[in-house]
C-alpha positions as CSV (number, residue, x, y, z in Angstrom):
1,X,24.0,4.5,-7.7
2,X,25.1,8.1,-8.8
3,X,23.6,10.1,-11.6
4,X,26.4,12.3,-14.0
5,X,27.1,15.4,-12.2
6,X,26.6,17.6,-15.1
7,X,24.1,19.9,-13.7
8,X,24.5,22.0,-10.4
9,X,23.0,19.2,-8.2
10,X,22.1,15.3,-8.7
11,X,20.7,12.6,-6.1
12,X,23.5,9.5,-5.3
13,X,20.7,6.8,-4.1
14,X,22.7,3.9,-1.8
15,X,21.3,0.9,-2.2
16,X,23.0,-0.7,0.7
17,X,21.1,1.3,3.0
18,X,18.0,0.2,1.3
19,X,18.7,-2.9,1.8
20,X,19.8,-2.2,5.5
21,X,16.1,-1.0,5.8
22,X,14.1,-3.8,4.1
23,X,16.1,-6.0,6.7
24,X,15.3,-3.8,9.8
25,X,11.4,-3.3,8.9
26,X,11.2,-7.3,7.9
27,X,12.4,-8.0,11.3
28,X,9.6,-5.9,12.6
29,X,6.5,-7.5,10.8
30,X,4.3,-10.0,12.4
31,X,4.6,-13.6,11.6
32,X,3.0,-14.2,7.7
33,X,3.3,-10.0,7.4
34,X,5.3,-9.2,3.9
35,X,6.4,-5.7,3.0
36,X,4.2,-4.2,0.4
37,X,6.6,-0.9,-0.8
38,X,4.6,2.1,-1.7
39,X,6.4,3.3,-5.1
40,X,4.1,6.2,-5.6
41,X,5.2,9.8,-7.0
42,X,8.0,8.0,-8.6
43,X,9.0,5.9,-5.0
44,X,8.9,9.6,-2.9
45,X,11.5,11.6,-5.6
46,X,14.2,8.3,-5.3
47,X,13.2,6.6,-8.8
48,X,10.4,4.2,-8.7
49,X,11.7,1.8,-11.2
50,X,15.5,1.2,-9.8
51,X,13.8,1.1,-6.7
52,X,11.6,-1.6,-7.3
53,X,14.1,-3.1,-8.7
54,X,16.3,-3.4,-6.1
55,X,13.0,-4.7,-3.8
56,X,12.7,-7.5,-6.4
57,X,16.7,-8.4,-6.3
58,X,15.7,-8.7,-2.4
59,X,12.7,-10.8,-2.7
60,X,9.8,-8.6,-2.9
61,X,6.6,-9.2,-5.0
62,X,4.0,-6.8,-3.8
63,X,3.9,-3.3,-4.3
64,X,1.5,0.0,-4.2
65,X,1.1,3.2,-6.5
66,X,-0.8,5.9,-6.7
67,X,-2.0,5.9,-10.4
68,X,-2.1,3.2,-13.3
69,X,0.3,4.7,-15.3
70,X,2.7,4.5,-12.4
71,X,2.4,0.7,-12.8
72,X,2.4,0.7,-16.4
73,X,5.6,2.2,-16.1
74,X,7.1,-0.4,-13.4
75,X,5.8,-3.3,-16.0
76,X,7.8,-1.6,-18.3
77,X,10.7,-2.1,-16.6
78,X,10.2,-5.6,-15.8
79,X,9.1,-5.1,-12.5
80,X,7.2,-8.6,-11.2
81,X,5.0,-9.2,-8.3
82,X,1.2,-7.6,-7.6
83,X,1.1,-3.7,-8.2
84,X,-1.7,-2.4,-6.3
85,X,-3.5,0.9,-7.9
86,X,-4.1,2.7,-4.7
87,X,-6.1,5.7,-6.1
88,X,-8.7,6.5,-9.0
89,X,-8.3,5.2,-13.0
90,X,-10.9,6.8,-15.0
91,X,-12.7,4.4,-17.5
92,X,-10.6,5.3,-20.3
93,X,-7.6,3.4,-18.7
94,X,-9.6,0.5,-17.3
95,X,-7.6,-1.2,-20.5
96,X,-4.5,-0.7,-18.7
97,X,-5.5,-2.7,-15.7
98,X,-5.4,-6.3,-17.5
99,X,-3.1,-5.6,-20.3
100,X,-0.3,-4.8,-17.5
101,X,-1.7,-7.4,-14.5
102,X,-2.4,-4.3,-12.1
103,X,-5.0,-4.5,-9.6
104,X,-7.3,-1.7,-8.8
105,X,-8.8,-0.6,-5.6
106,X,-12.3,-0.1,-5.1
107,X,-12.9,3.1,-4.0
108,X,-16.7,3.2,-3.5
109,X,-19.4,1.0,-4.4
110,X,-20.3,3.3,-7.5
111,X,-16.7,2.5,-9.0
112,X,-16.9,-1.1,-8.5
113,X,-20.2,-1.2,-10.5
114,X,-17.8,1.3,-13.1
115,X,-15.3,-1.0,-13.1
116,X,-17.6,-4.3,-13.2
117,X,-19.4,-2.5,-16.1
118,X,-16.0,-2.9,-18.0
119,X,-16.9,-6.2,-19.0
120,X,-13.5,-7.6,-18.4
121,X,-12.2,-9.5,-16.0
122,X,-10.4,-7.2,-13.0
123,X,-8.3,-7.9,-10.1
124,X,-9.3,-5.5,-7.4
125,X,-8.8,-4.9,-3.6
126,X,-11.4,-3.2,-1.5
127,X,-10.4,0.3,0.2
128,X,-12.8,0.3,3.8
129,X,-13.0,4.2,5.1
130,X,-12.4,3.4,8.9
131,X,-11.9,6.8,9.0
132,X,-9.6,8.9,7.3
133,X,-12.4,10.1,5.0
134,X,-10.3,9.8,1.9
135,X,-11.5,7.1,-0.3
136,X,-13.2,3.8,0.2
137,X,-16.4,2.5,1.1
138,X,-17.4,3.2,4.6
139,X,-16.8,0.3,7.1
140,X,-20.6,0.7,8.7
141,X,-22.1,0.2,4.6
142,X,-21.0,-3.5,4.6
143,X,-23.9,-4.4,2.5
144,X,-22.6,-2.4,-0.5
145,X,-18.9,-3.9,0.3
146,X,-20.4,-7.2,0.5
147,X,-22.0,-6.6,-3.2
148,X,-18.7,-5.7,-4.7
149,X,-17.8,-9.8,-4.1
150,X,-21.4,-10.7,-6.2
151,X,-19.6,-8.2,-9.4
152,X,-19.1,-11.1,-11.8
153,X,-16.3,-9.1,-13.3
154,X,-14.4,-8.2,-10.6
155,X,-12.4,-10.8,-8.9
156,X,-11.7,-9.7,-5.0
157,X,-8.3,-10.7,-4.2
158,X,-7.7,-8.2,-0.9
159,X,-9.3,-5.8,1.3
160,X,-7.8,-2.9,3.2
161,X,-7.9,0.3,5.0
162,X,-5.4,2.9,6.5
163,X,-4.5,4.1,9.8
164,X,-4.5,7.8,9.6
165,X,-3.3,8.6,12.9
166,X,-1.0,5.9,14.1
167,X,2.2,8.1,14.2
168,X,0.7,10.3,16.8
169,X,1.8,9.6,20.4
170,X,-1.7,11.6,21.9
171,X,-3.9,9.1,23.7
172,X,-6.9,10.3,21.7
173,X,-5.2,9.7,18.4
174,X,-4.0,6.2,19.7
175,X,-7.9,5.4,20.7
176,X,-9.2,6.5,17.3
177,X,-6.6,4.2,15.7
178,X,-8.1,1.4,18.0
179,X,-11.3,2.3,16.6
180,X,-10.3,2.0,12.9
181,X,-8.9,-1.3,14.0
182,X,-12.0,-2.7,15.4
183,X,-14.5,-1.4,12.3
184,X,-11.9,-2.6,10.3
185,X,-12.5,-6.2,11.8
186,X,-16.4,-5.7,11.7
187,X,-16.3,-5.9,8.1
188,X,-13.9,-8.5,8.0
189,X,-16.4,-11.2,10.1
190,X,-19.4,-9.5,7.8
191,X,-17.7,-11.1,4.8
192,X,-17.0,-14.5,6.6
193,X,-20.0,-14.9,7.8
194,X,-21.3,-14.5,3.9
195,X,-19.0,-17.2,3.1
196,X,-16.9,-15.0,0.9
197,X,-12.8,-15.3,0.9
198,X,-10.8,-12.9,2.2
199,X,-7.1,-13.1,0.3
200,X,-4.5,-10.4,1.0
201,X,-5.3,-8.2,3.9
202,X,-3.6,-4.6,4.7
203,X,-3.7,-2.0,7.3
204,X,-0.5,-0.9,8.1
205,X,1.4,1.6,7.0
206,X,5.6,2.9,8.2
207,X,3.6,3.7,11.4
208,X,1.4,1.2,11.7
209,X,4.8,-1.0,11.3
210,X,6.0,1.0,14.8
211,X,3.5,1.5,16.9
212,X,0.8,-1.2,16.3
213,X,3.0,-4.4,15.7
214,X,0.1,-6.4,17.2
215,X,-2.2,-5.8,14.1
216,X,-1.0,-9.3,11.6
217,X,-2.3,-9.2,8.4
218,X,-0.9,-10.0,4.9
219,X,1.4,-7.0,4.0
220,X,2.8,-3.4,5.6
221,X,2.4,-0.6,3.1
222,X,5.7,0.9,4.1
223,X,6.6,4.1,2.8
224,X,8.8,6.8,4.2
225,X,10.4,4.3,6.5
226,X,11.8,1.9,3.8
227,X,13.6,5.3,2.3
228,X,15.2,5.8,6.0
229,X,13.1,8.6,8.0
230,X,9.9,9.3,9.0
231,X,7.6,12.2,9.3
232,X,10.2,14.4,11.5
233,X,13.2,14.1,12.6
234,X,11.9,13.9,16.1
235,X,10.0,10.9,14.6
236,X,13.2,9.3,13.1
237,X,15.1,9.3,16.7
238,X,12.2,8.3,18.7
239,X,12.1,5.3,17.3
240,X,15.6,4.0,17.2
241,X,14.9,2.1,14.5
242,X,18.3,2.2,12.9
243,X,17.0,3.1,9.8
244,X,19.4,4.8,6.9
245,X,18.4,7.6,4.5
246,X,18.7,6.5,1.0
247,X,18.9,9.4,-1.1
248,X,21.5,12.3,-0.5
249,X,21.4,15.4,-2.7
């Protein structure tokens, strides 16, 4: 795909490589693991919306952004599958979360009673701080996680966390990512021991793809690596991955 070169400088995106990389990170991911593309800040600079299409030509239905109007956006364009709201909507968009089928992440047991206060039915996915300290509820308050399933607005449909240091090659970073892993899983046999469902399930991210293939849950958040590098070129050769850049300027 090339934009008119009528300015000093334009982006040619290949969709072949693309496609090269949803084949080598699908070959990567556990049994029952789909990809979930992360299309946020307009899919890294490539164009979220001929991105996503492209992913739904190639059969994927689950996706991630940063902000509802990011998903309004991809609805707009006929994008179909799940579009998970990663970060914050203020209560003035709540609207924007049925009207255009997104699902919205939990962030903390105050926004779930926000959101449950709506009034409308919402799709929503839990965020569990394992510890990144970012967003979500921490994974040691599982009786205010468990409460967000009692919300008689909010229908739970996944559940995740992120590995924050699962790039890192240092033995203490690969121990703290162990650690996530396992408070992660504390809060998943809290909820099944309450009898509540547990749908989709995510943890990894590009990294987490790489270095912690054992982990099987629903979908891989994949980012950087489905647009062909990772964090440093260092990164990007380490792993022989065979990935291919997308974009070229």
């Amino acid at each position: 795909m090339k934009a008119s070169p009528l300015g000093r400088a334009w982006i040619e995106l290949d969709l072949n490589n693309l496609r090269h990389n949803i084949n080598v990170l699908r070959s990567l991911l556990p049994d029952g693991c789909q990809l979930m593309p992360a299309l946020k800040a307009n899919a890294y600079g490539h164009g979220a919306v001929a991105i996503a299409k492209e992913l739904n030509a190639n059969g994927i239905r689950a996706f991630c952004v940063a902000s509802a109007l990011e998903g309004v956006e991809l609805r707009k364009h006929g994008i179909k599958g799940g579009i998970l709201v990663l970060g914050y909507t203020h209560p003035d968009q709540f609207s924007l979360l049925p009207k255009y089928h997104l699902t919205q992440t939990v962030i903390d047991s105050a926004y779930a009673r926000a959101l449950d206060r709506y009034g409308r039915k919402l799709t929503v996915h839990i965020k569990v701080d394992t510890g990144m300290n970012r967003l979500g509820e921490r994974w040691e308050n599982t009786g205010d996680i468990l409460r967000v399933f009692k919300c008689k607005n909010l229908r739970v449909d996944g559940i995740y966390t992120h590995l924050c240091a699962a790039g890192s090659g240092r033995q203490a970073d690969q121990d703290f990512t162990q650690r996530q892993i396992d408070h992660f899983h504390r809060v998943l046999s809290k909820i099944q021991e309450q009898g509540f469902p547990l749908h989709k399930v995510h943890v990894q991210g590009s990294y987490g793809v790489f270095n912690r293939p054992d982990v099987s849950f629903d979908y891989a958040r994949v980012g950087i690596a489905l647009y062909g590098m990772l964090s440093t070129t260092e990164d990007t050769a380490r792993y022989h991955a065979g990935l291919r850049p997308v974009l070229s300027v």
